[in-house]
C-alpha positions as CSV (number, residue, x, y, z in Angstrom):
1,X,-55.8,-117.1,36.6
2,X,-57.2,-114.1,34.3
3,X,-56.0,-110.4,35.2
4,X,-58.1,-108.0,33.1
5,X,-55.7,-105.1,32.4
6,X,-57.4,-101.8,32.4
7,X,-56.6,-98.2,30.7
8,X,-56.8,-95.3,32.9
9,X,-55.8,-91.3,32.5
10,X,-53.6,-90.8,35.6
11,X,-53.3,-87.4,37.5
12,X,-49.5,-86.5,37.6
13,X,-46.8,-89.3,37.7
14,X,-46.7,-92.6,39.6
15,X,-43.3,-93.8,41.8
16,X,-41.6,-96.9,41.7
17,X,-42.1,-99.4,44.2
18,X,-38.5,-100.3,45.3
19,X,-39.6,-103.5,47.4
20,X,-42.2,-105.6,48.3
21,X,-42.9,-107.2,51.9
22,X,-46.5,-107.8,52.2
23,X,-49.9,-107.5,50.9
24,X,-53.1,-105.8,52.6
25,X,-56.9,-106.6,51.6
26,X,-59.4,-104.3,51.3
27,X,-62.9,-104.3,50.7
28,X,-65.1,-101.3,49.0
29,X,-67.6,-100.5,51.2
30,X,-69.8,-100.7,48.0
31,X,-72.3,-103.6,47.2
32,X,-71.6,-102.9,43.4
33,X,-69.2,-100.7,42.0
34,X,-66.5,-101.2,39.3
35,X,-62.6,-100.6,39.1
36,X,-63.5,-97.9,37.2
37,X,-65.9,-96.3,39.8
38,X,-62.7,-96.5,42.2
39,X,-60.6,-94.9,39.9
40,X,-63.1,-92.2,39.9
41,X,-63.2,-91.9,43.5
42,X,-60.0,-91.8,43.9
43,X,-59.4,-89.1,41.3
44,X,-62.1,-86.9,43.7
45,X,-59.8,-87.5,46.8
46,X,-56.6,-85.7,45.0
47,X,-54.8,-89.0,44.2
48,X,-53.4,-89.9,40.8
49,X,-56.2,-92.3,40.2
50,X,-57.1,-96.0,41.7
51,X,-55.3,-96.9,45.0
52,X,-55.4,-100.7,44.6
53,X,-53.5,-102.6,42.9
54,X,-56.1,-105.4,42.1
55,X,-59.9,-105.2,42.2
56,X,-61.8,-108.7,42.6
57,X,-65.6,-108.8,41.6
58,X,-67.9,-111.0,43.1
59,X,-68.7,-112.8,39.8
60,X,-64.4,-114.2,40.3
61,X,-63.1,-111.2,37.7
62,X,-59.8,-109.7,38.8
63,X,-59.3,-106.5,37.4
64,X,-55.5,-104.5,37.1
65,X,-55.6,-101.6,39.0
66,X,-52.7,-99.4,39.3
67,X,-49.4,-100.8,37.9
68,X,-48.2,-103.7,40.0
69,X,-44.4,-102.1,40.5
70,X,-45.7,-99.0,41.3
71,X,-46.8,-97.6,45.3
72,X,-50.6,-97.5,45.9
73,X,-52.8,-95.5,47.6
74,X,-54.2,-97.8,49.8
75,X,-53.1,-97.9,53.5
76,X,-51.5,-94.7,54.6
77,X,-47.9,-95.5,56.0
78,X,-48.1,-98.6,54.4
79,X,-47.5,-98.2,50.8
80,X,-44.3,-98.0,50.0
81,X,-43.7,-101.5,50.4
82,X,-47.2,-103.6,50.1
83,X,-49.7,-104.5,47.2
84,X,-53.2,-103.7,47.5
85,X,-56.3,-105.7,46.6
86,X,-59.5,-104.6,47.0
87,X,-62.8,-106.8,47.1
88,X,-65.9,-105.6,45.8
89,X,-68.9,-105.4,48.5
90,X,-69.6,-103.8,52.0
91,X,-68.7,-106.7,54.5
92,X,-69.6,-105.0,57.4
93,X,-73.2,-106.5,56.7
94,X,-72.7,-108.9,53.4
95,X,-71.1,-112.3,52.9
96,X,-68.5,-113.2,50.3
97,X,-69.2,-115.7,47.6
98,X,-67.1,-118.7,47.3
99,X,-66.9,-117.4,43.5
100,X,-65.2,-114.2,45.0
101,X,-63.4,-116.3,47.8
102,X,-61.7,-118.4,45.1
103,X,-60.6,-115.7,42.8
104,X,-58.9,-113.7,46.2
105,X,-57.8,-116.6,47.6
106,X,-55.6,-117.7,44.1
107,X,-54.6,-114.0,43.8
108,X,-53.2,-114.0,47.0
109,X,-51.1,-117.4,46.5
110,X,-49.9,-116.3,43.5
111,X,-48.8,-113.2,44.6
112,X,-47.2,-114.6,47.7
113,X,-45.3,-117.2,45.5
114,X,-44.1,-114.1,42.8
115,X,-42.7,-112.1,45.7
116,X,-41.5,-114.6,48.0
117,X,-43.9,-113.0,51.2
118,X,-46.0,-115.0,53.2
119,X,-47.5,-111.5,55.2
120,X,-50.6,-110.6,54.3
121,X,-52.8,-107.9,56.4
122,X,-56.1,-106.4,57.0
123,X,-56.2,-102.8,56.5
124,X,-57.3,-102.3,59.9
125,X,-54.4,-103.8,60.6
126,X,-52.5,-100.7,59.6
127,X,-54.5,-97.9,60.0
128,X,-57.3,-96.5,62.5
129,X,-60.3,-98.4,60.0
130,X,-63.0,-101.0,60.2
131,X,-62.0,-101.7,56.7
132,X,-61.9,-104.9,55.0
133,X,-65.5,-105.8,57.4
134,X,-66.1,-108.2,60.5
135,X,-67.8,-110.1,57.4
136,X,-64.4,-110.6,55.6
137,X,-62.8,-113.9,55.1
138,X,-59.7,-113.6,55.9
139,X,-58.2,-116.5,57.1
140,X,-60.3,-118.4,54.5
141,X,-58.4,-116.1,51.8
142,X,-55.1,-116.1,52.9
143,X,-55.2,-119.4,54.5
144,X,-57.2,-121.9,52.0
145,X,-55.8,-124.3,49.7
146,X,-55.0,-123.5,46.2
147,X,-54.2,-125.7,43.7
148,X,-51.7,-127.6,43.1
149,X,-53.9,-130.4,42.6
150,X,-52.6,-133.9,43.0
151,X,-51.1,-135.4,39.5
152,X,-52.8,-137.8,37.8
153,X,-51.9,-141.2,36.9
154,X,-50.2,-141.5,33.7
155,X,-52.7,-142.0,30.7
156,X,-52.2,-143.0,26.6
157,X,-51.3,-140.0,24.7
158,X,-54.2,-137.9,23.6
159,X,-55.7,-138.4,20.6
160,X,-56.7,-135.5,18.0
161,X,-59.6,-133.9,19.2
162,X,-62.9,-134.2,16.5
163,X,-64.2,-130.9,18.0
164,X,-63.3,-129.1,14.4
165,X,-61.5,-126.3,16.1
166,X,-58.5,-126.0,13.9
167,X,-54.7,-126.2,14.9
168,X,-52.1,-123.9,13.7
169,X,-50.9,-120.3,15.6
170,X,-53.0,-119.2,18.0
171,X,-52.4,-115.8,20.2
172,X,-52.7,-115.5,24.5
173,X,-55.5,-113.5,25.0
174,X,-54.9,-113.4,29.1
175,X,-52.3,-111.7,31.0
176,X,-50.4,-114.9,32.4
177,X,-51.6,-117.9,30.8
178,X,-50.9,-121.3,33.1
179,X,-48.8,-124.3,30.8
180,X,-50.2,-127.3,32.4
181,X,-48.7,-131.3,31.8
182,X,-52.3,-131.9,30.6
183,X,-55.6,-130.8,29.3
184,X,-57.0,-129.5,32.2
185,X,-57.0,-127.8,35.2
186,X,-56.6,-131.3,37.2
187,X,-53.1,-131.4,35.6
188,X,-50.3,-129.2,37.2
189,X,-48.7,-126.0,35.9
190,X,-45.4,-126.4,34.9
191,X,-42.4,-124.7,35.8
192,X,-40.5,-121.8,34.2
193,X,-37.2,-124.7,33.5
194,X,-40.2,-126.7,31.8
195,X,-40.7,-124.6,29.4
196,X,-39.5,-124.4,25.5
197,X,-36.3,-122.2,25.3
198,X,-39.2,-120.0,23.3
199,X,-41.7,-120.5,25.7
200,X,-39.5,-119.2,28.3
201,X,-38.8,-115.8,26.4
202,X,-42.8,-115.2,26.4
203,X,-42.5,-116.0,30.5
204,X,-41.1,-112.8,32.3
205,X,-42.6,-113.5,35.5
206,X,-40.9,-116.9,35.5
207,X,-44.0,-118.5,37.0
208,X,-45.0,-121.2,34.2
209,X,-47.8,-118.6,32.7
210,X,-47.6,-117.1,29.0
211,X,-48.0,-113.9,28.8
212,X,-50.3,-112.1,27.0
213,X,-49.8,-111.2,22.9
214,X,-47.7,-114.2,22.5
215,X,-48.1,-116.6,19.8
216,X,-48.2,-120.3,19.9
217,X,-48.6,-123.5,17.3
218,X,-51.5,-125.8,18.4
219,X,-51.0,-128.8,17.3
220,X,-53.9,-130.4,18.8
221,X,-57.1,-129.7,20.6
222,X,-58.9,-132.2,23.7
223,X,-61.8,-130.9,25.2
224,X,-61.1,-127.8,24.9
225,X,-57.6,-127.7,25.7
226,X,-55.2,-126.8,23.1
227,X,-51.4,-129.2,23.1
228,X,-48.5,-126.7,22.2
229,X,-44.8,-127.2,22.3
230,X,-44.1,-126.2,25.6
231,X,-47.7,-127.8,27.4
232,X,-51.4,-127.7,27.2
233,X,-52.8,-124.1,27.1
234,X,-56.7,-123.4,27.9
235,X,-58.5,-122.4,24.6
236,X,-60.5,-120.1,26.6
237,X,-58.1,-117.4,26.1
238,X,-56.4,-118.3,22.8
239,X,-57.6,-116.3,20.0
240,X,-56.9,-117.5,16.4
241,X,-54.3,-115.3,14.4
């Protein structure tokens, strides 16, 4: 999973989150808008900028909204101790994607699994609002199945990939990059105690994902999957340094 962090100019100071018991999913009421076009509109209300603390597009994107430690301004009464995500659309009259389903749905799961919650509401759920839409799939969200997927049989050991892309350090371009046993998303992400001892330095969430700026030796590349010391790494989001 990809979080595009975002920059924005905050009005006044933000406040600690001190604990985190649920989650409560939102929709836009906007057929297109941007996590940028919320910040605005929050700004207008008198807030210190975007509410949420995610924003999932309906092309899959996740975008950071305001700082995940930090209480939102997304469900009045409600904020002190839950994460917001918003969806982009109005589903009081649109459909979801799957494309947007699947992003929200592996947002939620790994959210749930980071903070140890299994509660996740509707806004309406917490305040006097028709808000996320009679359209929204929750249960299809917060209930689906997410990956793992089921490990496959053991296979020879890769050979060196003759796609030319060279080996050598490479730098994580994404904000939590999954280490997976193989080279691909069919193989599982490994745990934190899988991890190198230095892989497990560049690992603060303790959740098997790389986080972003740090720097790794590729030794080999298979279909577009690059082998490092502590597991396979997508090349998709490895930038040559």
């Amino acid at each position: 999973m990809n979080i595009i962090e975002k920059t924005y100019n905050w009005k006044g100071s933000l406040k600690n989150r001190t604990s985190t018991k649920r989650i409560i999913l939102h929709h836009a009421e906007s057929k297109s808008c941007t996590a940028d076009d919320i910040h605005s509109w929050h700004l207008a209300n008198g807030w210190a900028g975007i509410g949420y603390h995610f924003f999932v597009r309906k092309d899959g994107s996740i975008y950071r909204g305001r700082p995940e430690g930090v209480v939102g301004s997304h469900a009045k009464g409600s904020n002190s101790d839950s994460i917001g995500i918003c969806f982009e659309g109005s589903y009081m009259t649109e459909t979801m994607n799957q494309t947007q389903i699947n992003a929200g749905r592996e947002l939620v799961a790994y959210l749930k699994n980071k903070y140890g919650i299994s509660k996740v509401q509707k806004h309406k759920d917490v305040c006097s609002t028709n808000c996320p839409g009679t359209n929204f799939p929750f249960n299809e969200i917060v209930n689906g199945t997410v990956a793992p997927k089921p490990t496959p049989s053991p296979t020879p050991a890769a050979k060196p990939s003759t796609s030319g892309k060279a080996t050598g350090t490479y730098e994580v371009t994404a904000s939590d990059l999954s280490v997976r046993t193989g080279p691909g998303t069919n193989y599982r992400r490994k745990r934190h105690d899988e991890l190198t001892a230095d892989g497990k330095k560049h690992d603060k969430d303790k959740d098997g994902c790389l986080d972003k700026g740090t720097r790794v030796t590729v030794y080999e590349w298979k279909n577009g999957w690059a082998r490092t010391p502590s597991g396979w790494l997508s090349g998709d989001y490895l930038r040559k340094v």
